[in-house]
C-alpha positions, -999 to +999 in steps of 0.1 A: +105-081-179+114-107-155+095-138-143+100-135-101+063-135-096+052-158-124+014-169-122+013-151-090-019-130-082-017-096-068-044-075-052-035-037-047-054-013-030-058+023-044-037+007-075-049+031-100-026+058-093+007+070-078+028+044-059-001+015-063+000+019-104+037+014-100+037-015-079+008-029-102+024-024-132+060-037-119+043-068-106+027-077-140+062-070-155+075-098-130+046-123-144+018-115-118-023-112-126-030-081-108-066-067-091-062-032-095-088-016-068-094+020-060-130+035-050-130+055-094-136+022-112-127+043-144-090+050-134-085+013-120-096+002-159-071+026-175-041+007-155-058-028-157-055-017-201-015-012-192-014-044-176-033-065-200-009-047-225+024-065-213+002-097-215-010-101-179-045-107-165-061-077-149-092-071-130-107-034-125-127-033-092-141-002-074-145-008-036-145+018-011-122-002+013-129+022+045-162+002+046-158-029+061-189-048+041-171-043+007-143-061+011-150-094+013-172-095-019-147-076-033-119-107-027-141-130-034-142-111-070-106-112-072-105-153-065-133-161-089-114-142-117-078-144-111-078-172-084-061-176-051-044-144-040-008-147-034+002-112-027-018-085-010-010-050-006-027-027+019-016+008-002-047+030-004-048+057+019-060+093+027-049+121+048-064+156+041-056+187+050-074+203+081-069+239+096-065+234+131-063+199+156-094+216+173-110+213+140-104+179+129-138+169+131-145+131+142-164+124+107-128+132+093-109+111+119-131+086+112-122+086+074-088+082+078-085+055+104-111+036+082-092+041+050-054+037+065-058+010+093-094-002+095-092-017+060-063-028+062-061-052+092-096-065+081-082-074+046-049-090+060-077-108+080-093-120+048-069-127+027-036-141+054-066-165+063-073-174+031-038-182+021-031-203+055-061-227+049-049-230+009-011-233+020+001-206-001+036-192+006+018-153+006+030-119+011+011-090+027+027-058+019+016-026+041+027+009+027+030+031+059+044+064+062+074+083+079+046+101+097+041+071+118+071+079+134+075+113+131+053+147+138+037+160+110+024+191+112-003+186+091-013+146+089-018+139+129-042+119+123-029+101+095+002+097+111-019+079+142-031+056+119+001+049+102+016+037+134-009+015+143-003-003+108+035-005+113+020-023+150-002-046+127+021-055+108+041-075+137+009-091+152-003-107+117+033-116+111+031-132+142-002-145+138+007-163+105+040-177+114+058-189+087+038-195+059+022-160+052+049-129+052+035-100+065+060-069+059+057-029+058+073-002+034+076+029+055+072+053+024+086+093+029+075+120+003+069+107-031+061+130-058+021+115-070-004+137-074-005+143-038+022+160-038+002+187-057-016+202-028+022+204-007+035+241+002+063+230-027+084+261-008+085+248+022+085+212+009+120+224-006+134+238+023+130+204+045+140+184+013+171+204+014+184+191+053+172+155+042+204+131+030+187+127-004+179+163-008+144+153-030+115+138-029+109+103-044+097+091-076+066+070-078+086+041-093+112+045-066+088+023-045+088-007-069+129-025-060+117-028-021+078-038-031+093-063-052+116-076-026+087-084-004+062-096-027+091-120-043+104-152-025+136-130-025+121-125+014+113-155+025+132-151+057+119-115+063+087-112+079+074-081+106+099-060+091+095-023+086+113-008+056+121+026+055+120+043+020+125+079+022+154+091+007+169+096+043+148+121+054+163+114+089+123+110+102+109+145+090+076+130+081+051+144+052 
């Protein structure tokens, strides 16, 4: 355990699973309090137990972020419990499966801008404000996707969003100058659970051309998240980070 983001508090989105339980549990190994927030309030208490384990504060919130009302009670949770919010990261997201573009229905297009783009520029609204007026030296993480830059076969609308967070991420950097980092992880294939409902055959054969030849492991994410949440980056802001093994921009 390490001490680069001693008394620091962390607020995750989807934290209770897959690359956000990673990053939530790496952070509390660096010294952080963490928020762990998902829309199952029982899997964000089963990491929040983890955290309080390594002797870290944790705080357990269900909040759908794709609608806008919940948010700001919900950071207004996280500072009455844990305090001012130092680090923020914008990693829930969705992108389901759909048989045909014709057939993306708009209540499903809907879904996943609200879940991978809507939340997240309102919460860097919230919280990048909140650190400016307090003067904290914050970081605002966004986990994007290869897919932003890339076709995808199956995530077009996901990939849509994506991009216009890896856009969002310049503009708040640019909107908080200085004092409030505002950085992106463009993530490739991880193997969470969503990895479960992949064509694993053909998942293998596009693995094979990539420079890594794999998918990545959850905890892969953590030496880049921590770069960005530490003051390791305090001269990196707007940046886009790729993280995919080198899957020469073959998004999943």
């Amino acid at each position: 355990m390490g001490n680069r983001l001693e008394g620091k508090t962390a607020l995750i989105t989807g934290g209770s699973r897959g690359l956000g339980k990673e990053m939530a549990i790496a952070f509390a190994k660096e010294g952080a309090n963490v928020a762990v927030v998902s829309r199952k309030l029982k899997n964000c208490v089963v990491v929040a137990q983890e955290i309080e384990l390594i002797g870290r504060k944790a705080l357990p919130l269900a909040c759908h972020v794709g609608k806008w009302d919940e948010l700001e009670p919900m950071v207004k949770a996280v500072e009455e419990q844990l305090g001012s919010i130092d680090i923020l990261v914008n990693n829930a997201g969705m992108s389901p499966l759909y048989p045909s573009l014709e057939e993306v229905s708009e209540e499903l297009f809907d879904k996943v801008i609200a879940i991978n783009l809507k939340a997240p520029f309102r919460l860097m609204a919230l919280v990048g404000s909140r650190m400016k007026k307090a003067k904290i030296r914050g970081s605002i993480i966004n986990i994007s996707s290869t897919a932003s830059e890339t076709p995808s076969p199956s995530s077009q609308p996901y990939g849509s969003a994506k991009a216009g967070l890896n856009a969002l991420t310049q503009a708040y950097a640019h909107a908080y100058g200085d004092g409030v980092r505002v950085n992106c992880i463009m993530a490739g294939p991880f193997m969470t659970d969503i990895s479960k409902a992949w064509d694993m055959a053909s998942f293998k054969e596009r693995a094979s051309i990539s420079a890594s030849g794999r998918g990545g492991e959850p905890e892969e994410i953590v030496g880049a998240a921590l770069y960005f949440a530490s003051e390791e980056s305090s001269f990196t802001t707007g940046a886009t980070l790729r993280v995919d093994g080198g899957w020469a921009g073959d998004g999943e």
